[in-house]
C-alpha positions as CSV (number, residue, x, y, z in Angstrom):
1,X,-50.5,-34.8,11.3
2,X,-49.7,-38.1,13.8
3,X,-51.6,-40.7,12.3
4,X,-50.9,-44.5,13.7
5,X,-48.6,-46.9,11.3
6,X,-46.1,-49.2,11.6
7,X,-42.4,-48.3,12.9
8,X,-40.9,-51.5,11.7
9,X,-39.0,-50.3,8.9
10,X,-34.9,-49.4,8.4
11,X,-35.2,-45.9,9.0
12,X,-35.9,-46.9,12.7
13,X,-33.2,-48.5,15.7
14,X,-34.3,-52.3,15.8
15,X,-33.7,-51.8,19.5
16,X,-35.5,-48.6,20.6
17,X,-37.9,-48.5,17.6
18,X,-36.9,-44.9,17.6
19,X,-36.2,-42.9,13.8
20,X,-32.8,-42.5,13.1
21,X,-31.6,-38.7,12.5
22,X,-29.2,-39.6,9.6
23,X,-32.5,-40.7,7.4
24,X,-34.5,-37.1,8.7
25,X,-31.1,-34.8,7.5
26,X,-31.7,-31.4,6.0
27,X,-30.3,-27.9,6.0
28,X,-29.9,-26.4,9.2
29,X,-32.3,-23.5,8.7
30,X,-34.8,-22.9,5.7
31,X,-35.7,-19.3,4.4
32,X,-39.1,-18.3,6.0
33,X,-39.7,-15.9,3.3
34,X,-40.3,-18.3,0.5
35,X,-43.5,-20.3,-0.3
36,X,-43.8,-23.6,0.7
37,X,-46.7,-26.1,-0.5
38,X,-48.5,-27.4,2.5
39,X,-52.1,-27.3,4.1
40,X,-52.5,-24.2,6.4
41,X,-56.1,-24.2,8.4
42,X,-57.7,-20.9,7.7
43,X,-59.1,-20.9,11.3
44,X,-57.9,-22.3,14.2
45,X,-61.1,-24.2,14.5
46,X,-59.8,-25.7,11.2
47,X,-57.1,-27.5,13.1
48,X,-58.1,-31.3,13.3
49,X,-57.0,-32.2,17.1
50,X,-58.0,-35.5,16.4
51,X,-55.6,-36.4,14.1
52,X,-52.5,-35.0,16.1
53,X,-53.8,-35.7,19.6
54,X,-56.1,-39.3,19.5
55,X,-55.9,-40.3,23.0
56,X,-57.8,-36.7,23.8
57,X,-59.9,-36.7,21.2
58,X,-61.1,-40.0,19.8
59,X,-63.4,-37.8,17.5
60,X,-62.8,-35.0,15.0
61,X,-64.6,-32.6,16.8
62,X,-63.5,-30.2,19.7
63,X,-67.2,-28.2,19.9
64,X,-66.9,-28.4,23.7
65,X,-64.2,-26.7,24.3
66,X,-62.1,-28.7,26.7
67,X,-58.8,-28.4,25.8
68,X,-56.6,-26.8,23.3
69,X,-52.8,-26.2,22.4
70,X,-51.1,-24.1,25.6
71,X,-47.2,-24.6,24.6
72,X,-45.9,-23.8,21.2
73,X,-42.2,-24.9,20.4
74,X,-41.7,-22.5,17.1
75,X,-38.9,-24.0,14.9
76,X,-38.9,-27.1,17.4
77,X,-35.6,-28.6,15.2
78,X,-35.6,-32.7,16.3
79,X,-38.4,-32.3,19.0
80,X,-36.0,-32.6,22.1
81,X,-37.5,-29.7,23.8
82,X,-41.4,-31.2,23.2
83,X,-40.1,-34.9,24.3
84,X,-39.0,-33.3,27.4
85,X,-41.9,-31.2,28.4
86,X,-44.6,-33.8,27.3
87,X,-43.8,-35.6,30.4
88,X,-43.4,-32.6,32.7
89,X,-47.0,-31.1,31.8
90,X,-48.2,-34.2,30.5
91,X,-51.9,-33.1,31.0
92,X,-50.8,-29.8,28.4
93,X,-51.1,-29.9,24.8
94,X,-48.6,-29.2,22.7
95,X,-47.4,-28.7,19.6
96,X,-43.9,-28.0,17.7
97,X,-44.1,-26.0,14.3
98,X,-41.2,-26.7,12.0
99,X,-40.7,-25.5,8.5
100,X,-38.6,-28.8,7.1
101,X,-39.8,-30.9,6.0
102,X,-37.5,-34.1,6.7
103,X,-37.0,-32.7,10.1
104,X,-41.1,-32.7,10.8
105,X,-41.1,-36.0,9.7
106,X,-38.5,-37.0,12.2
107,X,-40.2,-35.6,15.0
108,X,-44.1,-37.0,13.3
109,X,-42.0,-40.6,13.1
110,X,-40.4,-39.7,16.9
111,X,-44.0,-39.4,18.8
112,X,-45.3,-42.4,17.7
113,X,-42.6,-44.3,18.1
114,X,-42.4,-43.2,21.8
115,X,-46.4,-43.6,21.9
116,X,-45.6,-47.3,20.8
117,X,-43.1,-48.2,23.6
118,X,-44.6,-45.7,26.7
119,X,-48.5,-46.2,26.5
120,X,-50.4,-43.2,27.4
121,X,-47.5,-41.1,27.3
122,X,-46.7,-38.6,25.1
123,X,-50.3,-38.5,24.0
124,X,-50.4,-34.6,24.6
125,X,-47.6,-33.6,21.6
126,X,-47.4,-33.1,18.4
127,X,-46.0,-31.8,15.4
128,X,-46.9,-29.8,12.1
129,X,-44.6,-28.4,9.2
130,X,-45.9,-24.3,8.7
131,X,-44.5,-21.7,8.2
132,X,-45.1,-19.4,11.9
133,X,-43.9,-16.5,10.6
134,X,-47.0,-16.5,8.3
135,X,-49.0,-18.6,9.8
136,X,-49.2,-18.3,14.0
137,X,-52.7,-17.0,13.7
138,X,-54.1,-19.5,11.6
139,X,-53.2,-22.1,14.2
140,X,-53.8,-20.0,17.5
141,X,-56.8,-18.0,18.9
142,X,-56.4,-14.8,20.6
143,X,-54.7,-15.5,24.1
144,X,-54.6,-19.3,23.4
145,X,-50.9,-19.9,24.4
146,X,-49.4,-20.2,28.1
147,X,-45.7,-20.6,26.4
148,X,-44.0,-20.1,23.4
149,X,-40.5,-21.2,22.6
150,X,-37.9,-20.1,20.4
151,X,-34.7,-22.1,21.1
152,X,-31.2,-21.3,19.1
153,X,-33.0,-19.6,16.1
154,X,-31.2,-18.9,12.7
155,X,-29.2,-15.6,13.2
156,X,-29.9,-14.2,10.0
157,X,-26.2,-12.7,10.2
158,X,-26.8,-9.8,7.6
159,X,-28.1,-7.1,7.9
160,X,-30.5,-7.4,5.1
161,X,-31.6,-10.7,6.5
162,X,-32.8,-9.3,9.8
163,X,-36.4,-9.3,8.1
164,X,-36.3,-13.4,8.6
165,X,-35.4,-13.3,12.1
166,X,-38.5,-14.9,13.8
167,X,-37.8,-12.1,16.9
168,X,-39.3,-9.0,15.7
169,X,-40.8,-6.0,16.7
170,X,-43.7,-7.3,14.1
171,X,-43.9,-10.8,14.8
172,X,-43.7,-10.4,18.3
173,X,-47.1,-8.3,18.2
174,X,-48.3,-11.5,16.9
175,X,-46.9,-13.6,19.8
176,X,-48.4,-11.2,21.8
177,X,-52.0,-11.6,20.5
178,X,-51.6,-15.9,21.0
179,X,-50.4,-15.6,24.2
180,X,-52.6,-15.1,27.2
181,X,-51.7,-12.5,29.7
182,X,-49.7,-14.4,31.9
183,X,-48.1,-15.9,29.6
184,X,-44.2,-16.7,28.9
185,X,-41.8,-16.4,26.0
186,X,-38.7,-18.5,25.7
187,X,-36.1,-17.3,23.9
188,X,-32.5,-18.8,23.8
189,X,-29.1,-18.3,21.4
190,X,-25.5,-18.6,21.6
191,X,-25.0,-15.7,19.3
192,X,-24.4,-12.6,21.4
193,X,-25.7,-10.2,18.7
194,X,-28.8,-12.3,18.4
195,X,-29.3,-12.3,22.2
196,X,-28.8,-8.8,22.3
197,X,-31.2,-7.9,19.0
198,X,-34.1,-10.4,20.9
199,X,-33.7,-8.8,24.4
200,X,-33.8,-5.6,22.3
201,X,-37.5,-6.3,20.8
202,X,-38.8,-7.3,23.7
203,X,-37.7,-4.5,26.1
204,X,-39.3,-2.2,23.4
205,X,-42.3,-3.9,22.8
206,X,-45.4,-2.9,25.3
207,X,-46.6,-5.8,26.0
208,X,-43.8,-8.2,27.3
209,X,-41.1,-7.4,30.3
210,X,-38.7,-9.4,31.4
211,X,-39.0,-11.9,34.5
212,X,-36.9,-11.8,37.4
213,X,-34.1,-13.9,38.1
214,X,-35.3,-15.2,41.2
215,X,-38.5,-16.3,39.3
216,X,-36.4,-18.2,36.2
217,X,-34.4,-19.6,38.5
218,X,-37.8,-21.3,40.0
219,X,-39.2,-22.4,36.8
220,X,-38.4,-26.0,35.4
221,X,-38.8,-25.1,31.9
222,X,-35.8,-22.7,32.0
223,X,-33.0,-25.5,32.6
224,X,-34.6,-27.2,29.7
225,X,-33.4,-24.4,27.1
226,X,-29.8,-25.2,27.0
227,X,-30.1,-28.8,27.6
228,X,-33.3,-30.6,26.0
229,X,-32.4,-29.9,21.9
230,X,-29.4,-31.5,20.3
231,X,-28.1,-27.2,19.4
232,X,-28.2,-26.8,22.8
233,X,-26.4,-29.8,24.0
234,X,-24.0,-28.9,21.5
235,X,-23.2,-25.5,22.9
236,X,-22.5,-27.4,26.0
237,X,-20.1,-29.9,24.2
238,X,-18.3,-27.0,22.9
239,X,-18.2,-25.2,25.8
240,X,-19.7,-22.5,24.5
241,X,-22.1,-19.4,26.3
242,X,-25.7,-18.6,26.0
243,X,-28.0,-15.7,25.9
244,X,-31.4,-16.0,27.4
245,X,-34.4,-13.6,27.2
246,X,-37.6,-14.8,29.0
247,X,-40.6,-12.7,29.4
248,X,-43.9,-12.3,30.1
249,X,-47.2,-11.2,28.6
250,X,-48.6,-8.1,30.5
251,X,-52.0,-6.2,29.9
252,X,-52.1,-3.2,27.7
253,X,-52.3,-0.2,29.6
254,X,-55.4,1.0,27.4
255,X,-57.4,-2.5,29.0
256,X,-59.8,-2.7,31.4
């Protein structure tokens, strides 16, 4: 939860007031099959908007409805991706859901330091530490989402691992039940076998298919994949290749 406190202290640049990465460190990726200790709202209408979003709502209570969470950055790493959409769709609500927690804290310690030095930006993003393979519908109503993200995910290399990849034909009928008809998946890696095992779910699963080029190549959000988080500007550094897979929510066929 983003609740307002001092930056002044020496985890933080004296000159951007920003957090320092080297102080937020942790393991690259975290086993999403273990139990973690930490609050998990049993409803979405447990979800306290005031405490991560103030600016919208000055009060702890969202009984009219107005606006809720659209984008959903799962596994959002150091929050480049959220940073960079907050200002594109700066009227959207947002949130990034990361498992670590000294990463989560970064990102908590990130917003409010940018809140700090841009008022009445970056109002509209936020961040919580869950677990979303457990937890996505806790957080999210049926049909909430408008995008969901999944940006350089841990490639669970084994084959015995595939269970924890958070692309599955299980989870993704999960995804599908947040996300409204309409609405887009983001999916990103620079592992070929982990591009090819995503594309893989969603072509089998009924509910998603795959947009066209012509319409990624039109979207803003798409050039923001490989660029706007520090694994993909690393790929890029390296020189290395990417596999995307972005798709859309359809209709069931059995709906009317």
């Amino acid at each position: 939860m983003l609740e307002h406190e001092s930056i002044s202290n020496p985890t933080h640049s004296k000159t951007t007031g920003l957090p320092r990465k080297r102080f937020y460190r942790a393991r690259a990726h975290s086993n999403p099959l273990s139990d973690s200790h930490f609050p998990v709202p049993i409803f979405p209408s447990q979800f306290d908007y005031s405490l991560h979003y103030p600016q919208f709502f000055p009060l702890p209570d969202r009984s009219d409805g107005s606006k809720k969470i659209e984008f959903a950055d799962i596994g959002c790493g150091f929050g480049g991706l959220l940073i960079s959409l907050s200002t594109l769709f700066p009227n959207t609500l947002m949130i990034g859901m990361e498992l670590r927690d000294k990463v989560t804290e970064y990102v908590k310690e990130r917003i409010l330091a940018l809140r700090a030095s841009n008022p009445g930006q970056y109002e509209n993003v936020s961040v919580v530490r869950t677990n979303s393979m457990k937890y996505i519908p806790n957080y999210f109503e049926k049909g909430q989402l408008t995008k969901m993200f999944f940006l350089f995910p841990d490639p669970h290399f084994k084959e015995k691992n595939h269970r924890r990849r958070v692309i599955s034909p299980h989870l993704l009928d999960e995804y599908a039940y947040v996300l409204r008809v309409g609405g887009i998946i983001y999916t990103i890696t620079d592992v070929e076998e982990l591009g090819v095992w995503m594309k893989s779910c969603l072509d089998g699963h009924p509910l998603f298919e795959a947009i066209s080029q012509e319409v990624l190549e039109a979207d803003p959000v798409v050039k923001l994949l490989s660029t706007a988080t520090e694994e993909g500007q690393k790929v890029a550094r390296n020189g290395g290749q990417t596999f995307q897979a972005v798709y859309r929510r359809i209709a069931s066929s059995f709906s009317h």
